[in-house]
N, C-alpha and C positions, 0 to 999 in steps of 0.2 A: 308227498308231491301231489297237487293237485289235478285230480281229474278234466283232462283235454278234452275236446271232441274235434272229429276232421272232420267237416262237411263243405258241401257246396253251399253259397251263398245265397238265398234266393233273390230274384232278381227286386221286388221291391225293397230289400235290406241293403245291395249295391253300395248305395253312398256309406255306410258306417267303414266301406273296405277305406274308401279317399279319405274317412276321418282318421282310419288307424294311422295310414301311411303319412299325412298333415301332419299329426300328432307328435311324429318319430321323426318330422322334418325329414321326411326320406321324398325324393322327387318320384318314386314310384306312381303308377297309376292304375284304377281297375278300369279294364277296356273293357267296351261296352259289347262287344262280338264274341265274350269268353267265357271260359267255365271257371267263376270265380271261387274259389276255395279258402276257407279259413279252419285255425285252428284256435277254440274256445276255451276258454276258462269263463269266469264269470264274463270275460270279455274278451273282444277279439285281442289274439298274443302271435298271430303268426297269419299271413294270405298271403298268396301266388294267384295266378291265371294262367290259365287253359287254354289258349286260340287254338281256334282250327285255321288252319294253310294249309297251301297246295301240298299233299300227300301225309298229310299229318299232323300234329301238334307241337305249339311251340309255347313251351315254359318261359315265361318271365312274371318279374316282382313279387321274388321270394322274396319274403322279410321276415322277421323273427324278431319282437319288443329284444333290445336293447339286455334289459333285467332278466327275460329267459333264455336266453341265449345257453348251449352245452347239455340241454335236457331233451334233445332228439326231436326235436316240436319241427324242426324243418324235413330231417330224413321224415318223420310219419304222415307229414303232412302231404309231401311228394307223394310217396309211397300211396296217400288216400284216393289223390289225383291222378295217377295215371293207373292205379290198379286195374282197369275195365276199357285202356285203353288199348283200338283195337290195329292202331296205325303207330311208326316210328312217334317221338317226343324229340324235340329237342330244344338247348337253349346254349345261349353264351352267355359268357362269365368271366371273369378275371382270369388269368391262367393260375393262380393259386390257390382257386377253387376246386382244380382240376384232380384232387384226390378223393377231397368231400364227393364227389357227384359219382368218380369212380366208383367207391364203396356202397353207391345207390345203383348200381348199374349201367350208369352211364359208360359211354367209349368215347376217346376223345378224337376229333378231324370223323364224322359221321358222314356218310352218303346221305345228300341234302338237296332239296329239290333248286333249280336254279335263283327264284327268289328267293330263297332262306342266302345262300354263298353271299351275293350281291347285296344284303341287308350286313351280314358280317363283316365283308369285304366295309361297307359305308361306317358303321362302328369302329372298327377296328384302324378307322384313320384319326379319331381323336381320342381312343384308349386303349390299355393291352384288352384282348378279347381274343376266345377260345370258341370252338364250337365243339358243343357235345350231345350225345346222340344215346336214346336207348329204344330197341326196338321190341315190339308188344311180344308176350309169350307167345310161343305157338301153344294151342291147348289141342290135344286128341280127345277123341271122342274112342267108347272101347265099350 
């Protein structure tokens, strides 16, 4: 299998994320206020974003090329992205997603700040849409 890499995107690369998502005809978008994240092979095969909102971070436009798809490129890719994060995540999704994101830590129906519900809430009137949540380790110091 070919060697991945998960990193964050720097910001004058940005555009090559709107060329992947073009590419895959997926309507995704990389927003410009995020922590844009990709996963590499010779070329980008997987990116999501990182926004910051009010009380934390909100995951959207996971994608994963078509052709790799079942080789974990999304869980590690997540996994790259919120490692260090020090506030809840959260994102919505299909609800048949809702075991994938489980097995990543996710919980589904998350305590969410009142703009995230009201963003759901507008979603969720023209598709099914789930909201899910996972909050940062606690880490001790000893």
């Amino acid at each position: 299998m070919p060697n991945t890499q998960y990193t964050r995107l720097d910001e004058p690369l940005w555009p090559l994320m709107n060329k992947f998502y073009r590419a895959h005809q997926s309507s995704m978008k990389a927003v410009r206020d995020a922590q844009l994240w990709v996963a590499r092979r010779d070329e980008i095969v997987g990116a999501l974003c990182l926004r910051p909102v009010s009380g934390g971070h909100w995951l959207t436009g996971l994608f994963v090329d078509p052709a790799c798809r079942g080789q974990g490129i999304a869980a590690a890719l997540i996994a790259a992205a919120v490692k260090d994060a020090e506030n809840p995540v959260w994102l919505f999704c299909h609800p048949d997603l809702r075991g994938f994101y489980e097995r990543r830590g996710f919980v589904f129906d998350p305590e969410m700040p009142y703009a995230m519900a009201e963003r759901l809430s507008r979603y969720a009137r023209s598709k099914p849409m789930i909201a899910m949540g996972l909050e940062p380790l606690v880490r001790t110091t000893g």
